[in-house]
C-alpha positions as a Markdown table, in Angstrom:
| # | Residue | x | y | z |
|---|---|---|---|---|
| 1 | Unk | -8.7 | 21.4 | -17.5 |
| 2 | Unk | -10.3 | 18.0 | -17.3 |
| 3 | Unk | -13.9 | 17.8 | -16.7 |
| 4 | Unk | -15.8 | 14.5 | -15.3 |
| 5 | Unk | -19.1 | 13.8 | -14.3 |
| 6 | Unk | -20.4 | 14.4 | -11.0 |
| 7 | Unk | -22.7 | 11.1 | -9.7 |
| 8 | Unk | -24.8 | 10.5 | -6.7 |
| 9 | Unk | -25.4 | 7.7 | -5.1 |
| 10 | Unk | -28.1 | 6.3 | -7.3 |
| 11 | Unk | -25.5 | 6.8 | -10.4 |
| 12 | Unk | -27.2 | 10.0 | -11.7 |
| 13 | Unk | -25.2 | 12.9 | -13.2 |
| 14 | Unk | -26.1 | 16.1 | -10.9 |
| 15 | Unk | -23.3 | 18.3 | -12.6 |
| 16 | Unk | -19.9 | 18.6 | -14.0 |
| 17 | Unk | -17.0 | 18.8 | -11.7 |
| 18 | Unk | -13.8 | 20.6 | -13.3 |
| 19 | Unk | -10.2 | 19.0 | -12.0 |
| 20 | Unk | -6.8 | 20.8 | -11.8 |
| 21 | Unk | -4.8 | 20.5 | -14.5 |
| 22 | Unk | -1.6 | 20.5 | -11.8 |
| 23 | Unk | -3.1 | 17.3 | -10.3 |
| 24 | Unk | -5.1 | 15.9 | -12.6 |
| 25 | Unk | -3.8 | 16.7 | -16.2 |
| 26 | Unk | -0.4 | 15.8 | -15.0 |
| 27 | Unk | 2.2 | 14.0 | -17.7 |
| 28 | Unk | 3.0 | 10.4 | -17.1 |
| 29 | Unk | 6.9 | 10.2 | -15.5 |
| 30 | Unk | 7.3 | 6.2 | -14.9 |
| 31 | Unk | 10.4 | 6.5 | -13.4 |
| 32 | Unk | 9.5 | 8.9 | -10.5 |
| 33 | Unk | 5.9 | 6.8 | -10.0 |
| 34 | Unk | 8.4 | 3.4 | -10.1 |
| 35 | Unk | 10.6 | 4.8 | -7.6 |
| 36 | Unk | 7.6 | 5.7 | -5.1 |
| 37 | Unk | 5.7 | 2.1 | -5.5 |
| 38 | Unk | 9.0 | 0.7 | -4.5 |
| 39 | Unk | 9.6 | 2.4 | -1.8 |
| 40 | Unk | 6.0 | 2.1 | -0.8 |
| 41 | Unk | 6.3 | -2.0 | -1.2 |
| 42 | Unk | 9.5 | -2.1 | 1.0 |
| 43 | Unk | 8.0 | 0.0 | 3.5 |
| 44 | Unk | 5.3 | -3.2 | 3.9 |
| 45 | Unk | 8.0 | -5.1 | 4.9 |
| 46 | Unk | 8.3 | -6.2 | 8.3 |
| 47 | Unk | 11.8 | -6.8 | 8.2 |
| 48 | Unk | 11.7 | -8.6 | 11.9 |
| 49 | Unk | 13.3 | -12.1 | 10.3 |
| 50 | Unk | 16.2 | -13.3 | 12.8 |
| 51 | Unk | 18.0 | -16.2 | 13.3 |
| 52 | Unk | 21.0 | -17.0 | 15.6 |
| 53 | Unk | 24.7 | -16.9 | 14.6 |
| 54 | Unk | 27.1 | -19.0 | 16.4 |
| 55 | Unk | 27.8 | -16.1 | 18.8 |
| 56 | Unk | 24.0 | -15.8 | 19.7 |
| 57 | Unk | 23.2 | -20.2 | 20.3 |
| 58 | Unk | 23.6 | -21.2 | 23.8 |
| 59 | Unk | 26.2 | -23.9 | 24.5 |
| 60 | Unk | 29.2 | -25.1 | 23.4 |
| 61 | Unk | 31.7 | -23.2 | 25.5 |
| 62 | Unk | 33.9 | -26.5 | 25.9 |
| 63 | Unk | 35.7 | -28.1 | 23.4 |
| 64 | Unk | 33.8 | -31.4 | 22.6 |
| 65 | Unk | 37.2 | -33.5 | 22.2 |
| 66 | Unk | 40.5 | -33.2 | 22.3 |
| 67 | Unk | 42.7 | -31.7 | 19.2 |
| 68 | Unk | 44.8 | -34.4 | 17.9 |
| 69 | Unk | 44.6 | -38.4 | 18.9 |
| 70 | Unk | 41.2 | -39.0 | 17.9 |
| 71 | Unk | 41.0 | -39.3 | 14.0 |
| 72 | Unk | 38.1 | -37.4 | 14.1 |
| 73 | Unk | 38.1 | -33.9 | 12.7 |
| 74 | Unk | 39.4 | -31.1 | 14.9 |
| 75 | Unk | 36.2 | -29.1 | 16.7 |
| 76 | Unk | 36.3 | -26.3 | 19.2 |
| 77 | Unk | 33.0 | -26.1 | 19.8 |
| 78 | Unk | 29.2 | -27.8 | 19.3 |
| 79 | Unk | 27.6 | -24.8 | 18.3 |
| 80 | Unk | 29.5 | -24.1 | 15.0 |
| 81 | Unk | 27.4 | -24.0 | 12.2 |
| 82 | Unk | 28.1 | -27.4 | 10.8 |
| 83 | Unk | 26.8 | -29.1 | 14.0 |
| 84 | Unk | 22.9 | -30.1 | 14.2 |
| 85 | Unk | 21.9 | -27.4 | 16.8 |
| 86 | Unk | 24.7 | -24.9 | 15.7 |
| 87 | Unk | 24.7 | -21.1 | 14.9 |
| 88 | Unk | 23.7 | -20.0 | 11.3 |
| 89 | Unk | 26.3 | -18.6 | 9.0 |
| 90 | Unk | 25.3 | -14.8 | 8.1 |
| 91 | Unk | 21.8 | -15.0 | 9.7 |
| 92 | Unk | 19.1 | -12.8 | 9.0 |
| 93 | Unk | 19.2 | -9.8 | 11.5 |
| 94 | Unk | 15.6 | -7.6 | 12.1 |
| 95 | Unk | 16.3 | -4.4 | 9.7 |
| 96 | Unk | 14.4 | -1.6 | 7.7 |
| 97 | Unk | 13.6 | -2.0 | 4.5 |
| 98 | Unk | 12.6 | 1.3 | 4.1 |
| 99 | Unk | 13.5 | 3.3 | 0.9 |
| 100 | Unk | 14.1 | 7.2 | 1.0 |
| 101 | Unk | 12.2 | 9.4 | -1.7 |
| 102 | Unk | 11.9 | 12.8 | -1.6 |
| 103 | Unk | 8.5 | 14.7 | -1.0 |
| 104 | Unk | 8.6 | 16.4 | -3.6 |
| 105 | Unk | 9.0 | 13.2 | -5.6 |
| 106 | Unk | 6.8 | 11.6 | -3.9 |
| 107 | Unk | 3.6 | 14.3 | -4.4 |
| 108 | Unk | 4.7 | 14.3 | -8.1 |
| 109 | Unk | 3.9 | 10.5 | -8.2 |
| 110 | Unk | 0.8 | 10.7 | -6.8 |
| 111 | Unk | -0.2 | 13.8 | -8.9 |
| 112 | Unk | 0.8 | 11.5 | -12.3 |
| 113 | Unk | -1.1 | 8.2 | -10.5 |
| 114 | Unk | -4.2 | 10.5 | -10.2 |
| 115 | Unk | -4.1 | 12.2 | -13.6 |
| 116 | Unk | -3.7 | 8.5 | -15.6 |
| 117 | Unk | -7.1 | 7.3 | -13.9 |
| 118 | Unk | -8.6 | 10.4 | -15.8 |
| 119 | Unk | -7.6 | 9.5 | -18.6 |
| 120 | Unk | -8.4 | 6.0 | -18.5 |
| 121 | Unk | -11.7 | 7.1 | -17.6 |
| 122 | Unk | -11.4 | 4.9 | -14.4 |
| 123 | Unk | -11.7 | 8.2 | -12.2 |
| 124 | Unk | -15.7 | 7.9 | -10.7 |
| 125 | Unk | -16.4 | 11.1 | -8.7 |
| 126 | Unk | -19.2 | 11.4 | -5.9 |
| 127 | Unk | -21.0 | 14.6 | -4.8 |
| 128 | Unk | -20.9 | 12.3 | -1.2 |
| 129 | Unk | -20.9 | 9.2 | 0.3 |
| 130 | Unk | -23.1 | 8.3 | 3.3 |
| 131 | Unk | -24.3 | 5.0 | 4.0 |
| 132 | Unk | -27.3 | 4.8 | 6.6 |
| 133 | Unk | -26.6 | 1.3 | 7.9 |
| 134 | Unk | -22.9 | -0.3 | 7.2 |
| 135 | Unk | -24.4 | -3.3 | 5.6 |
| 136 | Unk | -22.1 | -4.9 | 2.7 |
| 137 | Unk | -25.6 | -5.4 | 0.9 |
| 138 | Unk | -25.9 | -1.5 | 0.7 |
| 139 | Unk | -22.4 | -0.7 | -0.5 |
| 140 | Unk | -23.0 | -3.1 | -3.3 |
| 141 | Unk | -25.7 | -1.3 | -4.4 |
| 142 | Unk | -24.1 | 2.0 | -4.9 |
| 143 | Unk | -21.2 | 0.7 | -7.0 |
| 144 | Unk | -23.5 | -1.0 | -8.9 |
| 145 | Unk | -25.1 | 1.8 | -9.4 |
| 146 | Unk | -22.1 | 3.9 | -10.2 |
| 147 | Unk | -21.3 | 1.4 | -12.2 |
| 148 | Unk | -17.8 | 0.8 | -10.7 |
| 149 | Unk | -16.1 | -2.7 | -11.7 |
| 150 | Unk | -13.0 | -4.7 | -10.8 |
| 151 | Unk | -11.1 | -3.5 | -8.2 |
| 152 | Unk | -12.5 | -0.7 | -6.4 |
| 153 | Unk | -10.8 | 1.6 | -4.2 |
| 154 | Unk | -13.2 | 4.3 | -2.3 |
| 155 | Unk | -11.3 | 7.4 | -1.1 |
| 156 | Unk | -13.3 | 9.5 | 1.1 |
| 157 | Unk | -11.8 | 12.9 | 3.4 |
| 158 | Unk | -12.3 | 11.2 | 6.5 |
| 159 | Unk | -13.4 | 8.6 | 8.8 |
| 160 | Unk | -16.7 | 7.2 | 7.5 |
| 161 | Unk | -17.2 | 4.2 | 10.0 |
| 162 | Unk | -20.4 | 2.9 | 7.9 |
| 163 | Unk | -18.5 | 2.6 | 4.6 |
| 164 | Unk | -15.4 | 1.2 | 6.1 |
| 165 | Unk | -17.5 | -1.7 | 8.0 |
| 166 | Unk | -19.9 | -2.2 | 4.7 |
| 167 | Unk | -16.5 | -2.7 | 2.4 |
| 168 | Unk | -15.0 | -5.1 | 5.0 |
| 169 | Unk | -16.3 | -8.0 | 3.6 |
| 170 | Unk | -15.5 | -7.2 | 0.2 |
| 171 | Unk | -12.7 | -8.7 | -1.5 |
| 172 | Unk | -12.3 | -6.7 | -4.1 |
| 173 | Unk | -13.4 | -3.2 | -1.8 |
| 174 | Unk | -10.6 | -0.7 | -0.5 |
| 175 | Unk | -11.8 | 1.9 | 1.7 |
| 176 | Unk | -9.4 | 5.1 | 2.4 |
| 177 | Unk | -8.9 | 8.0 | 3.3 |
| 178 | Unk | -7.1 | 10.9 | 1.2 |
| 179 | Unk | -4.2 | 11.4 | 4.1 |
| 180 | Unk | -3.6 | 7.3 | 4.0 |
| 181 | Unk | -3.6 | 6.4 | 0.5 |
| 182 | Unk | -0.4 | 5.5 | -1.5 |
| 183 | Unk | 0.4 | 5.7 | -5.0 |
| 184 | Unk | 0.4 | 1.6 | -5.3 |
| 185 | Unk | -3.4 | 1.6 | -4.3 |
| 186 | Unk | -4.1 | 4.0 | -6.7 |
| 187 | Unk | -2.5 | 2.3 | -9.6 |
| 188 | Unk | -3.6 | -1.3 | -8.3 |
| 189 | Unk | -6.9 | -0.2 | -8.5 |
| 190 | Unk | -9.2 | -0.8 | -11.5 |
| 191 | Unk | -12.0 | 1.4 | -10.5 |
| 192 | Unk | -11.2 | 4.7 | -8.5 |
| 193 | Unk | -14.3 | 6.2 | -6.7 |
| 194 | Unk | -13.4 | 9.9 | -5.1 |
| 195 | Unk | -16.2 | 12.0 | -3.2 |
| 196 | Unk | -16.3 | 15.5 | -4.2 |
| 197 | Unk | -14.6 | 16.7 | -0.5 |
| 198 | Unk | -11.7 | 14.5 | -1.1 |
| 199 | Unk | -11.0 | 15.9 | -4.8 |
| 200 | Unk | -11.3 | 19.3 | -3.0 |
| 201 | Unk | -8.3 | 18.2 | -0.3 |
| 202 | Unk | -6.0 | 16.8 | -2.9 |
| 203 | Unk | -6.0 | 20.1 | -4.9 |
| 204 | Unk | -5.6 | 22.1 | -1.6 |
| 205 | Unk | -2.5 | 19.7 | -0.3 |
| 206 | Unk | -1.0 | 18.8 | -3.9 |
| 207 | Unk | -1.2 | 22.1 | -5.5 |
């Protein structure tokens, strides 16, 4: 079983803190942990592009001119898509761009995304987090003092409004929670800082 350290806030070891192997000592699979970013990035998708097909523009319900007798080329209506004004051929229509993986698939992913912050050493864990104002000047302060570099995601096991507010302004500053994170942050992230309550609810849900 992998052990870490255990920090406070100031950056000082109070203990050892042993993770499950079945979360944390999990063997790499790229091809499931590719599947769920991709599915993760095409659920960020809006997918509300549209434009209007010939059927869809308003106008041009009467022929502009007369078939033959012109020597101008034939036309039935204004609105075709050659005209300036006309319909678009094959327009974009508002669709999902969602992706279907299965749970089981998914939960692996995030168990392998966990395990290879261990073993990059990039996994920072916290015996808790609690800020008492939500300055940014404060949050600083403790990843300094934690030492954690890059980008940093924070994943605590619920709400903490002072954290959130403090890491707004912070470019380079994620705040989560453990029900709302996704395998893409994980693996985006350079530095992964995890309180102690939020290792214990990912061993209780991804056992």
């Amino acid at each position: 079983m992998p052990k870490i350290a255990l920090l406070n806030q100031t950056g000082e070891k109070v203990g050892d803190i042993t993770l499950s192997d079945n979360i944390f000592g999990v063997e790499n699979n790229q091809q499931v942990v590719f599947d769920t970013v991709i599915a993760e990035r095409a659920a960020m998708r809006q997918g509300t592009q549209k434009a209007k097909t010939r059927a869809e523009v308003s106008g041009g319900g009467r022929k502009p001119w007369r078939q033959k007798g012109t020597g101008r080329a034939r036309h039935g209506s204004i609105r075709s898509p050659q005209w300036r004004g006309g319909g678009v051929v094959f327009a974009p229509t508002p669709r999902s761009h969602a992706v279907k993986v299965n749970k089981k698939v998914a939960r692996l992913a995030m168990r392998c995304a966990l395990s290879s912050k261990v073993r990059e050493g990039a996994l920072i864990a916290l015996e808790d987090l609690q800020l008492e104002n939500f300055k940014t000047k404060t949050l600083v302060e403790v990843l300094n003092n934690i030492k954690a570099d890059g980008k940093v995601l924070i994943i605590t096991d619920g709400i903490n409004p002072n954290v959130e507010i403090a890491g707004r302004n912070l470019p380079n500053v994620l705040t989560e929670q453990v029900s709302h994170i996704s395998v893409y942050q994980i693996l985006n992230a350079s530095s992964l800082v995890i309180t102690k309550e939020a290792i214990a609810k990912y061993e209780e849900v991804l056992k």
